[in-house]
Structures are given as structure tokens and as C-alpha cells.
Backbone as CSV, one residue per row, in Angstrom:
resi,resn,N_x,N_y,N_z,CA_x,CA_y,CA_z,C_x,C_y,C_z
1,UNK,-0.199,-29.676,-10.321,-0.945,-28.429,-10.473,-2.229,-28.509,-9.656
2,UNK,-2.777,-27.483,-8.466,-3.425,-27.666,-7.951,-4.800,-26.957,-8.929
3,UNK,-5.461,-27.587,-9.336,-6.927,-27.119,-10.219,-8.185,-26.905,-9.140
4,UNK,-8.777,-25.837,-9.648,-10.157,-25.430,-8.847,-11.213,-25.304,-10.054
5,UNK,-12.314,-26.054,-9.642,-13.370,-25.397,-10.386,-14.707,-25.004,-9.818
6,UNK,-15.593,-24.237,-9.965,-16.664,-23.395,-9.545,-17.516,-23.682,-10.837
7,UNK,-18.675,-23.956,-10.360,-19.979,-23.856,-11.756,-21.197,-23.627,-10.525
8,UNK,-21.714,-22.221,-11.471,-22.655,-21.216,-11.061,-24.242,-22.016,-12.283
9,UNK,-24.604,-22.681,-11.623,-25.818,-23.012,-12.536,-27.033,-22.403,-11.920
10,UNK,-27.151,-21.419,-12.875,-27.916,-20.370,-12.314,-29.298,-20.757,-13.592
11,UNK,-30.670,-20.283,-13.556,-31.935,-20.491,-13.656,-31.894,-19.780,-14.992
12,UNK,-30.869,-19.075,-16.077,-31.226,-18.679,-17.206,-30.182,-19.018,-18.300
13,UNK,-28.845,-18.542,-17.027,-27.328,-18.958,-17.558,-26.410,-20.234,-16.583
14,UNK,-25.508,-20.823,-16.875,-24.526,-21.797,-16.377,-23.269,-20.884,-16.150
15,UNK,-22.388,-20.601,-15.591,-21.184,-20.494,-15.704,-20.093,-20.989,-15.148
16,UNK,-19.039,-21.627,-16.014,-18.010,-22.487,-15.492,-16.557,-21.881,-14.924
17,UNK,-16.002,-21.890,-14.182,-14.330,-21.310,-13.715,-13.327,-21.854,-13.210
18,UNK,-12.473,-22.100,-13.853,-11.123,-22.885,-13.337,-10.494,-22.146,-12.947
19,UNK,-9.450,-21.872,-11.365,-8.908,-21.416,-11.485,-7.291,-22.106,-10.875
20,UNK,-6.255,-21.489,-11.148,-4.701,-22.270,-10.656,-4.081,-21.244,-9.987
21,UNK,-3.840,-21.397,-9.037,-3.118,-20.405,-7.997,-3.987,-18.880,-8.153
22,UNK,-4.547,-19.395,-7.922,-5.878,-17.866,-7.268,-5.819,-17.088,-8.875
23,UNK,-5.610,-17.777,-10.127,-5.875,-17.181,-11.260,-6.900,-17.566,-11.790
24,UNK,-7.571,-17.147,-13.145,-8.513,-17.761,-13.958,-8.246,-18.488,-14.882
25,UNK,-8.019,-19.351,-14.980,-7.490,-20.349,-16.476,-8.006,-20.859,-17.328
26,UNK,-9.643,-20.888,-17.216,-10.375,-21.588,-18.400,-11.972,-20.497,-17.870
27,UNK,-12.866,-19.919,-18.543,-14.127,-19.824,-18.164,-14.778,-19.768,-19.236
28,UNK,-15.918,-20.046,-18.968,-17.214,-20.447,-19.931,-18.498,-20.036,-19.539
29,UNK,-19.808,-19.495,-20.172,-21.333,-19.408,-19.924,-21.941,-19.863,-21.324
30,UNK,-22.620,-20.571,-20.505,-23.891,-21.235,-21.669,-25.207,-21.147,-20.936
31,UNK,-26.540,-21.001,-21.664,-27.812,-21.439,-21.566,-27.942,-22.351,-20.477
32,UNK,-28.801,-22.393,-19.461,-28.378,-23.189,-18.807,-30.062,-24.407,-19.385
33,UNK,-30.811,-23.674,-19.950,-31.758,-24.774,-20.480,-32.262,-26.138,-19.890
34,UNK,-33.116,-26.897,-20.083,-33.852,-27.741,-19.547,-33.376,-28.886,-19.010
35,UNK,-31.641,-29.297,-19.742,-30.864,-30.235,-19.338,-29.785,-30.214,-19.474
36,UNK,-28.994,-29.328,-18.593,-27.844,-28.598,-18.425,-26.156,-29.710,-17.963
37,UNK,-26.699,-30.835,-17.570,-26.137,-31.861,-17.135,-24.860,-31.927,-18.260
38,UNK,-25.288,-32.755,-19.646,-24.622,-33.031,-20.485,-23.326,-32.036,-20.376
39,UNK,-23.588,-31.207,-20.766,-22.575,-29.820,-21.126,-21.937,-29.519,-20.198
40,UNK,-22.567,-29.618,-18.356,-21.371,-29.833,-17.395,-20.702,-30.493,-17.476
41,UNK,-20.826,-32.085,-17.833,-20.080,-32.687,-17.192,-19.002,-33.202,-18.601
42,UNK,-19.553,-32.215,-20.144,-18.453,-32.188,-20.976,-18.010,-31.472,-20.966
43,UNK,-18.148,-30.294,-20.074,-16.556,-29.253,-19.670,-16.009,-29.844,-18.773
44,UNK,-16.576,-30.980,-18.113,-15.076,-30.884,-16.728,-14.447,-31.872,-16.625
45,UNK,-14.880,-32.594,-18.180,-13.687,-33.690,-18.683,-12.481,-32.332,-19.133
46,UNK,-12.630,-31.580,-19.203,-11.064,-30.786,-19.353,-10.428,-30.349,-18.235
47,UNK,-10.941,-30.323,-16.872,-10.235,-30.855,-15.594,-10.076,-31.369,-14.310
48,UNK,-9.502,-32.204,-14.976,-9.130,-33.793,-14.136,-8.314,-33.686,-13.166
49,UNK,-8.729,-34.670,-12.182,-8.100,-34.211,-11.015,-8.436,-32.721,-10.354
50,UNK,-9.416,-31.841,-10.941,-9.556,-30.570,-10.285,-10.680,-31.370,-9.098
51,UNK,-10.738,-29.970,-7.970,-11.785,-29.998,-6.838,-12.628,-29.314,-7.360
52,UNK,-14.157,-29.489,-7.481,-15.026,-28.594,-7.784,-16.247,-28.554,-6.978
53,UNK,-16.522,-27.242,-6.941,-17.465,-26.450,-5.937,-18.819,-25.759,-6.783
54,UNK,-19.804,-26.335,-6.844,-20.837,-25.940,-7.454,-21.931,-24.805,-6.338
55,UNK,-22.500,-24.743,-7.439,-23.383,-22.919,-6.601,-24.722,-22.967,-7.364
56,UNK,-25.794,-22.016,-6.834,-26.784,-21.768,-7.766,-28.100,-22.113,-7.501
57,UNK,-28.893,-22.508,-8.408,-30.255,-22.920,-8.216,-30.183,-24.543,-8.326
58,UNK,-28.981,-24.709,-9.274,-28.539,-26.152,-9.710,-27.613,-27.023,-9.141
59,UNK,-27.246,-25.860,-7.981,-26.185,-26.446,-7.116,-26.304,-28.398,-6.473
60,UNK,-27.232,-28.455,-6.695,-27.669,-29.813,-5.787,-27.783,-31.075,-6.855
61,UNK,-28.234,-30.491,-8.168,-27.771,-31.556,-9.417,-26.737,-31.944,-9.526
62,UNK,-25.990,-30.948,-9.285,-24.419,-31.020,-9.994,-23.776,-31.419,-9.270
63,UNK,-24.511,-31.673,-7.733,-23.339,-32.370,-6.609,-23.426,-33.543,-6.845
64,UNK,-24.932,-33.815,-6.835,-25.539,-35.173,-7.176,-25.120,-35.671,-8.095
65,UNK,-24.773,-35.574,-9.146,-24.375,-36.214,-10.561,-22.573,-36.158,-10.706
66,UNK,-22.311,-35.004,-10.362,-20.946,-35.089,-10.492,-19.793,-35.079,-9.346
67,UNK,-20.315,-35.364,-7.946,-20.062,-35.736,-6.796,-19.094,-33.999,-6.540
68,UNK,-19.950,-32.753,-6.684,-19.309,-31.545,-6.114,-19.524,-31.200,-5.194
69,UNK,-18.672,-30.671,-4.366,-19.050,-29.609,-3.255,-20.151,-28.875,-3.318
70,UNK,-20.790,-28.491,-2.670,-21.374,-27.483,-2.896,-22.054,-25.941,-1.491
71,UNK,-22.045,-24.877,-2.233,-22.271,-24.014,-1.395,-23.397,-23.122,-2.004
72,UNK,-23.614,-22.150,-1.458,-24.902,-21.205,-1.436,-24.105,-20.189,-2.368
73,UNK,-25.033,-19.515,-3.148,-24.673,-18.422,-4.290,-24.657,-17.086,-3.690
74,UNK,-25.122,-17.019,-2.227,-24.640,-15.917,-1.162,-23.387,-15.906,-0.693
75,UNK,-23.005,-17.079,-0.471,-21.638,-17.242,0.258,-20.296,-17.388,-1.106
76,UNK,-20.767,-17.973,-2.095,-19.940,-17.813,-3.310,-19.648,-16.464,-3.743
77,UNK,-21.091,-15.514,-4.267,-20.940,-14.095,-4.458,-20.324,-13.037,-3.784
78,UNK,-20.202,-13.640,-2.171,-19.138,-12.642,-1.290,-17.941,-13.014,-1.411
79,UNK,-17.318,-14.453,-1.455,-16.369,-14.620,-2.093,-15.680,-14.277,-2.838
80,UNK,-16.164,-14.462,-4.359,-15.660,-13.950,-5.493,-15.781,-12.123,-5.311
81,UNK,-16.801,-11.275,-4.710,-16.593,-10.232,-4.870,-15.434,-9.452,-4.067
82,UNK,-15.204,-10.066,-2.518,-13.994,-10.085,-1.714,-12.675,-9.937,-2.606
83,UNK,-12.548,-11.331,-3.755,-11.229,-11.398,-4.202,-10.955,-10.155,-5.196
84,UNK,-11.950,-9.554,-5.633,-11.880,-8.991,-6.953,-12.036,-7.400,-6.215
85,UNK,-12.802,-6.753,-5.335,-12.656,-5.708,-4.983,-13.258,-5.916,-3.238
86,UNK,-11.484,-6.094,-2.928,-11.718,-6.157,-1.177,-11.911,-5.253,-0.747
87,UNK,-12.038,-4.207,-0.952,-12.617,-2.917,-0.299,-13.798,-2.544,0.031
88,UNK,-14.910,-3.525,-0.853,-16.026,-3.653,-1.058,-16.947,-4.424,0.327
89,UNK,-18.109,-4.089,0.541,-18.481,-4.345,1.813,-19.962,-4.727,1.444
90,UNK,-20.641,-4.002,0.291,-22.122,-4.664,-0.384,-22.178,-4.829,-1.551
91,UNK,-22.687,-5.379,-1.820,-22.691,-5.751,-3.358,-24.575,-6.651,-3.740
92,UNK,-24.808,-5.986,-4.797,-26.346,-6.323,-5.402,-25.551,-7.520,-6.606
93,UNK,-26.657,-8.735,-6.639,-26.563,-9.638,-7.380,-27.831,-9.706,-8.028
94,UNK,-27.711,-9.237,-8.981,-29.183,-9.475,-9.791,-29.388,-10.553,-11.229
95,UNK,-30.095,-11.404,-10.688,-30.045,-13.138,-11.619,-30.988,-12.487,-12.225
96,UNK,-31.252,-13.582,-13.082,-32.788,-14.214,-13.549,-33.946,-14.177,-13.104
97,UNK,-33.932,-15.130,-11.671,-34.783,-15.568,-11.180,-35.225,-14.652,-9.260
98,UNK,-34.301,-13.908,-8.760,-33.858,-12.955,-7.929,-32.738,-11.877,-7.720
99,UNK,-32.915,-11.522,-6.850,-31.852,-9.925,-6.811,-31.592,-10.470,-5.022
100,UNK,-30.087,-10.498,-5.110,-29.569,-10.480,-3.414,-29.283,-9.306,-3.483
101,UNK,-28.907,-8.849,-1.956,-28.121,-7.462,-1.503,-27.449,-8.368,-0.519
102,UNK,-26.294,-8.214,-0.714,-24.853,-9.034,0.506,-24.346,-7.881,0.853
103,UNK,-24.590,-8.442,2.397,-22.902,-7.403,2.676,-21.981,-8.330,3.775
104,UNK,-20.792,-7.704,4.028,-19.739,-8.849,4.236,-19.108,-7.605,4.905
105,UNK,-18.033,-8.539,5.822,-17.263,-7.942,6.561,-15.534,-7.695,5.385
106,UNK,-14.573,-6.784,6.369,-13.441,-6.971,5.971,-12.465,-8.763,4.974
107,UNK,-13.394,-9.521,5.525,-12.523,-10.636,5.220,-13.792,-11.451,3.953
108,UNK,-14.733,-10.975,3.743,-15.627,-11.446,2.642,-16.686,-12.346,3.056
109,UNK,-16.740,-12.017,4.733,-17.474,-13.018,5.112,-19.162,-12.521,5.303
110,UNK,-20.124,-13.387,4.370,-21.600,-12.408,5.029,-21.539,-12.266,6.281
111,UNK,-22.543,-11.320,6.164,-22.305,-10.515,7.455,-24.311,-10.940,7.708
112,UNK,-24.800,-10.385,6.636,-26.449,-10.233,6.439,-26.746,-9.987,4.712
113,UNK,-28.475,-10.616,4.886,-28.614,-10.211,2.922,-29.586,-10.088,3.158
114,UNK,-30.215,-9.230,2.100,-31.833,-8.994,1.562,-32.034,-9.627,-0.141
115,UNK,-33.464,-10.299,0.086,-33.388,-10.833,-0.827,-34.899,-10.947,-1.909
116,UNK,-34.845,-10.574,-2.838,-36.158,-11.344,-3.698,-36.494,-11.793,-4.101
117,UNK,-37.118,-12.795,-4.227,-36.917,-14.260,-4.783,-38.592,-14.517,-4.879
118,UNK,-39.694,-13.891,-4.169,-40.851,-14.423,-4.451,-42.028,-13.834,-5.640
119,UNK,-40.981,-13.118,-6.359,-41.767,-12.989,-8.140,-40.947,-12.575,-8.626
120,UNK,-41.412,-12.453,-10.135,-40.602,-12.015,-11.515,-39.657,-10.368,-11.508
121,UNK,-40.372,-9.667,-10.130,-40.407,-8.184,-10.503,-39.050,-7.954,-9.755
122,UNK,-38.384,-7.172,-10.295,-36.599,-7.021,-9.985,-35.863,-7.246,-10.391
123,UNK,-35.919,-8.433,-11.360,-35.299,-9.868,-11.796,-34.998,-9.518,-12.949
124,UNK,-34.093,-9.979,-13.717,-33.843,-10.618,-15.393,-34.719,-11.036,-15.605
125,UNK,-35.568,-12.037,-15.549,-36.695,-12.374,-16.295,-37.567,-11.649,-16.475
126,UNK,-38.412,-10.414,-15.794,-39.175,-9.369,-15.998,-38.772,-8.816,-17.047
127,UNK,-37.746,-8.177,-17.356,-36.872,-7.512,-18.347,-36.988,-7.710,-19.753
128,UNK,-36.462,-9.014,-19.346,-36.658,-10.425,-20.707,-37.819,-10.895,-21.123
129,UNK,-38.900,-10.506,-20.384,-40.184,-10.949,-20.572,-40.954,-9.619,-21.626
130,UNK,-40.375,-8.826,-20.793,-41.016,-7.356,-21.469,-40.526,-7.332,-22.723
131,UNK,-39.234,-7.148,-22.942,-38.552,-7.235,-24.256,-39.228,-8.522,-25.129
132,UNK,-39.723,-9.708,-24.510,-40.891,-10.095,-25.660,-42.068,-9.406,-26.419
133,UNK,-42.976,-9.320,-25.507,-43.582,-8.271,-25.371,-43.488,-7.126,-26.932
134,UNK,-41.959,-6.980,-27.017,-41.820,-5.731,-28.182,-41.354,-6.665,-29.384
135,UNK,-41.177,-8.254,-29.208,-40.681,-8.860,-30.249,-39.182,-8.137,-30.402
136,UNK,-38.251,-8.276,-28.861,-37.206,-7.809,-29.371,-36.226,-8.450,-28.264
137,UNK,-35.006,-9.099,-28.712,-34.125,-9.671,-27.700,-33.784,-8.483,-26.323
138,UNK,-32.769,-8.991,-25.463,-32.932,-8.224,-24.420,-31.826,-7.144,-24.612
139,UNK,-30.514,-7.119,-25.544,-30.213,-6.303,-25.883,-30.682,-5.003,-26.606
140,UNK,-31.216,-5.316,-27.510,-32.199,-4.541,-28.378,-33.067,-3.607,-27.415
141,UNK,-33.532,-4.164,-26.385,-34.766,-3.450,-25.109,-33.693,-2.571,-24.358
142,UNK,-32.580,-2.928,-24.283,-32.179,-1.693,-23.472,-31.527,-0.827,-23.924
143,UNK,-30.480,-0.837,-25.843,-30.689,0.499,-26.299,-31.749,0.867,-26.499
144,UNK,-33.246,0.364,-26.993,-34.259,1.124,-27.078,-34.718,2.095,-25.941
145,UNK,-34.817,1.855,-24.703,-34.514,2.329,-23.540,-33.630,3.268,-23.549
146,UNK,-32.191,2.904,-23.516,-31.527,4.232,-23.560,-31.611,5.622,-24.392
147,UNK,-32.686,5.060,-25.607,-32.538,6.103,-26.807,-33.931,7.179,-26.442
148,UNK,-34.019,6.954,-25.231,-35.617,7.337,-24.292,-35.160,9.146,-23.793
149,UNK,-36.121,9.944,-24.246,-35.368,11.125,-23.436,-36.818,11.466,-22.571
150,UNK,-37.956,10.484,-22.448,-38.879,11.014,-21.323,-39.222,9.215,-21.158
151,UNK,-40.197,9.535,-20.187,-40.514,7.503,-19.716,-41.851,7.946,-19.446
152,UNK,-42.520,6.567,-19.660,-43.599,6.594,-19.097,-43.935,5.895,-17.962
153,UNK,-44.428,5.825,-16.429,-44.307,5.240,-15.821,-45.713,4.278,-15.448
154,UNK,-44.845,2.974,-15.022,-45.408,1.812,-15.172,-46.057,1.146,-14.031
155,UNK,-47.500,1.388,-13.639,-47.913,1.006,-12.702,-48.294,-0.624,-11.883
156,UNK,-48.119,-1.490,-12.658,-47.981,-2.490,-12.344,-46.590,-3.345,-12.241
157,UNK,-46.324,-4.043,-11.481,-45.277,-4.508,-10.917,-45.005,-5.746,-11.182
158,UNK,-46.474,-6.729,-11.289,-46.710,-7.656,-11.704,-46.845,-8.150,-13.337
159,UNK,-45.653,-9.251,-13.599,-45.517,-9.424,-14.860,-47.166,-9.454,-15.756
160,UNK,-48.012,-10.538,-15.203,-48.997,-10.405,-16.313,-49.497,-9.364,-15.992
161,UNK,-50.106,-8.346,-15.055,-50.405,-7.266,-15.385,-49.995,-6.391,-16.104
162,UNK,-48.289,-6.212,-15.933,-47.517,-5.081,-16.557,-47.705,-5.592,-18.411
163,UNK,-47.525,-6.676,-18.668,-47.708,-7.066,-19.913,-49.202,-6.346,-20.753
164,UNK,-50.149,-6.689,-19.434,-51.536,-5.965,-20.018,-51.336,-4.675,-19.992
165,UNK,-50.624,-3.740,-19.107,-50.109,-2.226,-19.120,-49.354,-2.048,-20.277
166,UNK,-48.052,-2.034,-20.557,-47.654,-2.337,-21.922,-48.158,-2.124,-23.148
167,UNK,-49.207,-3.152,-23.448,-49.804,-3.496,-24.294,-50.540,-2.131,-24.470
168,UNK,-51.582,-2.221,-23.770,-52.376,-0.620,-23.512,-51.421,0.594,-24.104
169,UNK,-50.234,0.618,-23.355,-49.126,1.845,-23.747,-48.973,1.890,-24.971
170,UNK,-48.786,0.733,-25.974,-48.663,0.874,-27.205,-49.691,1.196,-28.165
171,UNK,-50.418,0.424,-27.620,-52.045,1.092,-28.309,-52.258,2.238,-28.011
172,UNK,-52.200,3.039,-27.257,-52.933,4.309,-27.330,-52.094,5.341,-27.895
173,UNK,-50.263,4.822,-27.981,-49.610,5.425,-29.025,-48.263,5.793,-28.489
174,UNK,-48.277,5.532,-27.126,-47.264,5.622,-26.823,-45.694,5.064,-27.252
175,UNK,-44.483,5.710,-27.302,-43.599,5.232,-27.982,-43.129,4.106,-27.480
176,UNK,-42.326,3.148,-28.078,-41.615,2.341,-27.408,-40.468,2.224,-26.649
177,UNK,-39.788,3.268,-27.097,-38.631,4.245,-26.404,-39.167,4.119,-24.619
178,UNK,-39.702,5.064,-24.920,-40.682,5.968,-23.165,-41.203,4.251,-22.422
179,UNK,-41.947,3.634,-23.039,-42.527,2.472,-22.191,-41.150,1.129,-22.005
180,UNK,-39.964,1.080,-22.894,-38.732,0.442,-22.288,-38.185,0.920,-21.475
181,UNK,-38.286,2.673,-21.214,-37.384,3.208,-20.074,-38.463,3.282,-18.816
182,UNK,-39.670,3.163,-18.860,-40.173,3.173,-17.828,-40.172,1.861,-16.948
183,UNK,-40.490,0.503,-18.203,-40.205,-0.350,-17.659,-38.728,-0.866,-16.420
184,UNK,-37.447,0.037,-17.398,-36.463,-0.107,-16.512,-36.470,0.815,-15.241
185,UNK,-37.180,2.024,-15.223,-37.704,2.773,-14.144,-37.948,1.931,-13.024
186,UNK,-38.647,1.466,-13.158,-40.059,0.759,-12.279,-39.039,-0.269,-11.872
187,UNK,-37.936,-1.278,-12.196,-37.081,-2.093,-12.134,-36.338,-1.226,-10.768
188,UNK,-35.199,-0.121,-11.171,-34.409,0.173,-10.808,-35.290,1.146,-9.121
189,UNK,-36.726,1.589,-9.222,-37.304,2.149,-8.168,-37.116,0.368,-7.308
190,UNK,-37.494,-0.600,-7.904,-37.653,-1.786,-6.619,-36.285,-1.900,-5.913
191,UNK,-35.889,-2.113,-6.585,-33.894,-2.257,-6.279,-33.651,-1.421,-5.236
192,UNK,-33.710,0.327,-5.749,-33.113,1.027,-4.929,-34.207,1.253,-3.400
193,UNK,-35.155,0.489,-3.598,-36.203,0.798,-1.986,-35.410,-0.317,-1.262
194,UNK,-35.055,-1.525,-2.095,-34.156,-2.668,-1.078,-32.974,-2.047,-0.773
195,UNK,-32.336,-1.242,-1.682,-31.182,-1.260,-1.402,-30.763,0.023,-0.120
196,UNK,-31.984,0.994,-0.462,-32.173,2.444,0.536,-32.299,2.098,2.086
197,UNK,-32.431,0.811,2.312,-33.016,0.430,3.901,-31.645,0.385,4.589
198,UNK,-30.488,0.073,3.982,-29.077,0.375,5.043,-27.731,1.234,4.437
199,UNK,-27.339,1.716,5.277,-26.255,2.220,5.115,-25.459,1.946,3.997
200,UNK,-24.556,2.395,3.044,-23.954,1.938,2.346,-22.193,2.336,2.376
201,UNK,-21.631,1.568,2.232,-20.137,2.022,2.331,-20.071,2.350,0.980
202,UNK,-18.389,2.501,0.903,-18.185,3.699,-0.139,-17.820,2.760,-1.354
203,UNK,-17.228,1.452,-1.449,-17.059,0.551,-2.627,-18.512,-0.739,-2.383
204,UNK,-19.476,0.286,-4.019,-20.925,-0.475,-3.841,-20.868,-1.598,-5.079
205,UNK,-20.856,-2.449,-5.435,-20.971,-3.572,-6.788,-22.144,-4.154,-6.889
206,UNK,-21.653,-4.178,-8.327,-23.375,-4.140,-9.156,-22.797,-5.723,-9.709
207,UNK,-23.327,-6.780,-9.695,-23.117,-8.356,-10.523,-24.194,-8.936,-10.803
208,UNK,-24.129,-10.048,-11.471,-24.922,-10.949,-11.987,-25.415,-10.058,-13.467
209,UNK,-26.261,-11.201,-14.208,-26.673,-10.729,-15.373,-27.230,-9.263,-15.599
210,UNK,-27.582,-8.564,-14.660,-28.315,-7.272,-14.758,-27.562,-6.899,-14.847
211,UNK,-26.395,-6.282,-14.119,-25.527,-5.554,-13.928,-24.877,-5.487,-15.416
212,UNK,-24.788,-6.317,-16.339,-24.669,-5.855,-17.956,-25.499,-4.979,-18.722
213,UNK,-26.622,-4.834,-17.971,-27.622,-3.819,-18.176,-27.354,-2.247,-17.995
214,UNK,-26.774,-1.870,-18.829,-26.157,-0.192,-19.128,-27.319,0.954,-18.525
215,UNK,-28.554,0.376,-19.045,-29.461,1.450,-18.634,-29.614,1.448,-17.145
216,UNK,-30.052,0.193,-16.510,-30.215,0.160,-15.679,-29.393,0.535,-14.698
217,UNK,-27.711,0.185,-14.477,-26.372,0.542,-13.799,-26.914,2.258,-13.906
218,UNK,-27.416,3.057,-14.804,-26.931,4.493,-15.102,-28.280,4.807,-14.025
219,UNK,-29.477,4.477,-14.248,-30.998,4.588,-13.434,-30.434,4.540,-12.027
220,UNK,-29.798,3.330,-11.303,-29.286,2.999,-10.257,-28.242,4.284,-9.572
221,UNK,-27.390,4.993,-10.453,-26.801,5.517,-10.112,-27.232,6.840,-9.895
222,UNK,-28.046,6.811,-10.597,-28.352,8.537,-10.756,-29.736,8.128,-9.148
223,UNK,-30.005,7.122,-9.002,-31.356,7.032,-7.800,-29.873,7.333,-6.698
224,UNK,-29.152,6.507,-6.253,-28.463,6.382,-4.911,-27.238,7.612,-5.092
225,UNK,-26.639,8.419,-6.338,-26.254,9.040,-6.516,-25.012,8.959,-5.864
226,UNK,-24.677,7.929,-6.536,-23.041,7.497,-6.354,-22.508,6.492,-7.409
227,UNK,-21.516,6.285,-7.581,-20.792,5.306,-8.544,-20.832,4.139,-7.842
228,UNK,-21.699,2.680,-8.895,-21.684,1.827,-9.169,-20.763,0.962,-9.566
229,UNK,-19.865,0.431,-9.089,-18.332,-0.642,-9.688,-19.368,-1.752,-10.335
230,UNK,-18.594,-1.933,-11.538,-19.408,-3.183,-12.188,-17.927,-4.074,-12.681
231,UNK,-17.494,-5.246,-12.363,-17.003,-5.709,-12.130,-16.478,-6.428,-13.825
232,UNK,-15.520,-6.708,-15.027,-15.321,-6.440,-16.553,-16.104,-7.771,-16.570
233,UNK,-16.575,-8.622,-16.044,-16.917,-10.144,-16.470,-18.519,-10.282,-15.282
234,UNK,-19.756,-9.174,-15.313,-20.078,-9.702,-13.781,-20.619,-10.803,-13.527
235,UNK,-21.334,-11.556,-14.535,-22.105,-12.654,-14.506,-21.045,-13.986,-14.049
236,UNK,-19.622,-14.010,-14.014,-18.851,-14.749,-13.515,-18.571,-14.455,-12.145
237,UNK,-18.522,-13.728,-11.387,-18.311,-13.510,-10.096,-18.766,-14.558,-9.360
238,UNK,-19.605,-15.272,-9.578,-20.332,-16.180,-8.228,-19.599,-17.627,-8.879
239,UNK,-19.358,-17.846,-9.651,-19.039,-18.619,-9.939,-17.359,-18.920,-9.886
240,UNK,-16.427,-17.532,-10.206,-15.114,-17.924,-9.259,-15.058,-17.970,-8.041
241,UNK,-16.249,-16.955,-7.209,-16.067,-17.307,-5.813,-16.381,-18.726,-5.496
242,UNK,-17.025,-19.612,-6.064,-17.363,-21.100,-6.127,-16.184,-21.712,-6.146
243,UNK,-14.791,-21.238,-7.225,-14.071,-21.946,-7.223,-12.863,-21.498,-6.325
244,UNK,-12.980,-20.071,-5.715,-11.709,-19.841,-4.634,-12.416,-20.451,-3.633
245,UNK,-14.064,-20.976,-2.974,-13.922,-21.668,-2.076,-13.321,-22.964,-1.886
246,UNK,-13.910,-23.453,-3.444,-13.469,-24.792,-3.574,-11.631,-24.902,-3.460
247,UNK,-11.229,-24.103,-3.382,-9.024,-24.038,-3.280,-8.947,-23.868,-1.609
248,UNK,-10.204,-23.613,-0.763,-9.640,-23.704,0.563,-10.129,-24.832,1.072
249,UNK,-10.430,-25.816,0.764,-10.594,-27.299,0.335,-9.860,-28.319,1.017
């Protein structure tokens, strides 16, 4: 049996993917937390003899410790998004810790990316930070958000500032509703100024942890005013493309 595995150790979450003849056969996400090691390398005592191709922020631990391949979470994410909707030509990856924009040719190969990576603002962690902020997990922050029928908008961009904005918003009485949807406002305006600078073909994908973000997918859509493909699993995408590279091996 030829075994593939892919692990996406990404800066908030881990995710693991086996796959056997271009299928999925085992997947997993956990925390990826302060010492993520252990828990890799007790999933991949379940397969032996597999090739594995690591990705991520953690990509370079996991080669190091568990002697993997490894590749870039740009070149994995066009991958996996290639296999899953080849029609597709860009696709937004929005982590934790940054937001890519890939785009790729006919065969899944980058082509070019835009990327943000030098603060909190765009990111899952902004999000997650704010939703502290209300003493409320990050689910909780975005039906509160959705249950929003006006926003208030949020002039700072910058986490500790916006935290001091926030704060202010609630004190002077503003709802919490209006200041979660503005917050996702202010999110989905950064996105769509990266994403407004090129052309877009007609199959656009939304992945990584944001892209589970309901409010935000709907903000996004209604800014570029087109349908968003969100892919049934997206936070796994980079991480099977990890493991269909690792099968051309």
C-alpha cells in the first residue's frame, strides 16, 4: 500500500492527512500549542512505512525531528486546492498568523502570491483576540456578529489600538452586536483591498481557518460580489496538498 502523509503545522492549529491512492484515509487537527512534537510524532506511529511531507510555520521542526520532506504552505495550498477544485485559478488562505492570495496556473502550479504576514490585522488572531476582548470564544464572536443589523466602524487596524477602540465602543454604550460586525468589517475591507489589485477568474476559494468564518465568507462576498467556494473541510487543504506532493515522491 503506497501511504502519503502531509502535516500542516500551522501557528494556532496542526493538521494531519493520510492519503492512499489520491484518497483521504485518516485526518486529524489539534492545537498546535507550545510543544506540538509529542502528538506528531504519536500520530505517525499509525503510518509506517508512509512518505511524509510537512508544511507550515513548523515545517522545519518536523523535518528535523521526524526526518520529513518538506515544502512551503504556498506551494502545498495550490496543490491541495488544484486537486479539490481544478478549475480554480486563486484562492485566499487565511491562517492565524497571515492571509496568502495564490494564484496558479491550469496545472496548480503558483504562478504569483500576495501576502500578509507583517501584523495581527487580517489574520485569525485579530479575530480571536477581539473575541477576548468580549470574554467570548471565537465562535460565539461571530454569531454575535451575524446577529448585527448595523456596525460600527472600526478605525484602528492595529490590535492594541483596536482593543483600546473597542473598549471605548462599549463604554459609551455601544452594542456588542454592531462593534463584532464592525470588527469583521474592517477584517474583510483589508482582504478585499489585497484581493481587488488583480483580476479574478471565475472559480475564487476561500481556505484556511477563516474561511469557517460564516460572517466573514458573507462580508467578502457581498464586497467582490460574487460567490465564494469554501471548500467542506477548509482548514485541511494545505495539508493534503502536503500529502499529494509528498505521493509524487
Amino acid at each position: 500500500m503506497n501511504s502519503f502523509v502531509g502535516i500542516d503545522l500551522g501557528s494556532r492549529t496542526t493538521e494531519i492527512i493520510q492519503i492512499v491512492d489520491r484518497k483521504v484515509q485518516h485526518s486529524e487537527i489539534f492545537e498546535t500549542g507550545h510543544d506540538p512534537l509529542p502528538r506528531v510524532k504519536e500520530s505517525l506511529t499509525r503510518f509506517e512505512n508512509s512518505l511524509v511531507v510537512a508544511t507550515g510555520y513548523g515545517r522545519h521542526l518536523v523535518s528535523a525531528n521526524v526526518g520529513a520532506h518538506r515544502v512551503t504552505e504556498i506551494k502545498a495550498c495550490a496543490k491541495g486546492t488544484h486537486h479539490l477544485f481544478p478549475s480554480c485559478r486563486t484562492v485566499l488562505d487565511m491562517g492565524g498568523q497571515d492571509s496568502k492570495l495564490i494564484f496558479m496556473d491550469d496545472k496548480g502550479t503558483v504562478v504569483d502570491f500576495e501576502m500578509n504576514d507583517r501584523c495581527a490585522a487580517g489574520t485569525g488572531k485579530f479575530l480571536e483576540f477581539m473575541a477576548q476582548t468580549f470574554s467570548m470564544d471565537i465562535e460565539k464572536f461571530i454569531q454575535t456578529a451575524l446577529a448585527a443589523s448595523d456596525y460600527v466602524t472600526i478605525s484602528s487596524m492595529c490590535t492594541v489600538f483596536a482593543e483600546s477602540e473597542v473598549i471605548s465602543l462599549i463604554t459609551s454604550g455601544k452594542s456588542k452586536e454592531e462593534i463584532a460586525l464592525g470588527l469583521h468589517v474592517s477584517i474583510a475591507t483589508r482582504l478585499h483591498a489585497m484581493i481587488a489589485k488583480i483580476p479574478l477568474e471565475e472559480d475564487f476559494l476561500f481556505v484556511g481557518g477563516g474561511a469557517k468564518n460564516d460572517c466573514l465568507h458573507a462580508l467578502l462576498e457581498d464586497k467582490l460580489r460574487r460567490t465564494i467556494k469554501r471548500p467542506e473541510e477548509p482548514q485541511m487543504v494545505v495539508a493534503l496538498g502536503a500529502a499529494l506532493i509528498a505521493s509524487t515522491y
